[in-house]
C-alpha positions in Angstrom: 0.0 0.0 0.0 1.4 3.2 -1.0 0.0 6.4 0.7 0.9 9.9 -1.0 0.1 13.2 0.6 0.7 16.6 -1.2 -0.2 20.1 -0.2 0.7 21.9 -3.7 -2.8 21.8 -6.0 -0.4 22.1 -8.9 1.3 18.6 -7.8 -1.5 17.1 -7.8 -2.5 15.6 -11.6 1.3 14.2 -11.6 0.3 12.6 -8.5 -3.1 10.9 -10.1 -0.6 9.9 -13.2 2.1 8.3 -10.7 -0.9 6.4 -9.2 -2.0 5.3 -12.6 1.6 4.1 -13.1 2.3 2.6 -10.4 -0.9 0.3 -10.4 -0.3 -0.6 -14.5 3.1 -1.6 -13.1 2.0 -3.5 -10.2 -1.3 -4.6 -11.4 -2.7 -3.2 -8.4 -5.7 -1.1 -7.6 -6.0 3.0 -6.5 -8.4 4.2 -4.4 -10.0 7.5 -5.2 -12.7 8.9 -3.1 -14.6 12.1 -3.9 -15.4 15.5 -2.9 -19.0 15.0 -3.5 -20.8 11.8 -4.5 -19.8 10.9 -8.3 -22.5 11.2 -10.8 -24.1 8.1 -12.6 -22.5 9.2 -15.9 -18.7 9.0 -14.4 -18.9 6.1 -12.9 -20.0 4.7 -16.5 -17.1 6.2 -18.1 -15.0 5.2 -15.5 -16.8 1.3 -15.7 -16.3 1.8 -19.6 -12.9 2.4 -19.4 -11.2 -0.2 -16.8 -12.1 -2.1 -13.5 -14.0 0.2 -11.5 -15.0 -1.1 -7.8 -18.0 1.3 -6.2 -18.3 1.4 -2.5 -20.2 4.6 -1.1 -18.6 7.5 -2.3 -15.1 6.2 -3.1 -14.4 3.9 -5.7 -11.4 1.6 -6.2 -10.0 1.6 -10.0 -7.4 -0.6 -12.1 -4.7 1.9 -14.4 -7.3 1.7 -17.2 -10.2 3.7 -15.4 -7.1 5.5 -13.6 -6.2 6.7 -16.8 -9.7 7.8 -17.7 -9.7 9.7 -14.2 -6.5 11.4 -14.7 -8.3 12.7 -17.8 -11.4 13.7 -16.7 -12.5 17.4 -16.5 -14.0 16.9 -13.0 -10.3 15.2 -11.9 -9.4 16.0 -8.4 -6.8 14.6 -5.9 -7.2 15.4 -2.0 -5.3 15.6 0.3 
């Protein structure tokens, strides 16, 4: 389990894209929970995209859905 905490917003995206890395590389999972609940419509695209696991509010994704995170307009990271 690897735990990253950043305080710099801008440091952020690289740190969703090292996640996405890190889990293609490992064939592991990363788990991304939300500001506010996710909408029906990403969590499709997210589904669409790679192995998406919902539970509440977070969700737990593969590198493929990762990916599709890192490029989503709505992509956040917190801290």
């Amino acid at each position: 389990m690897l735990h990253i905490f950043v305080s710099d917003l801008a440091g952020r995206p690289v740190l969703g894209k090292l996640a996405q890395r890190i889990a293609e590389r490992t064939q592991g999972w990363v788990f991304v929970e939300f500001q506010a609940p996710p909408s029906a419509s990403l969590l499709g695209q997210l589904e669409t995209a790679g192995r998406c696991i919902r539970v509440n509010d977070y969700v737990y994704l593969d590198s493929s859905a990762m990916a599709a995170w890192n490029a989503h307009p709505d992509f956040h990271v917190l801290k």
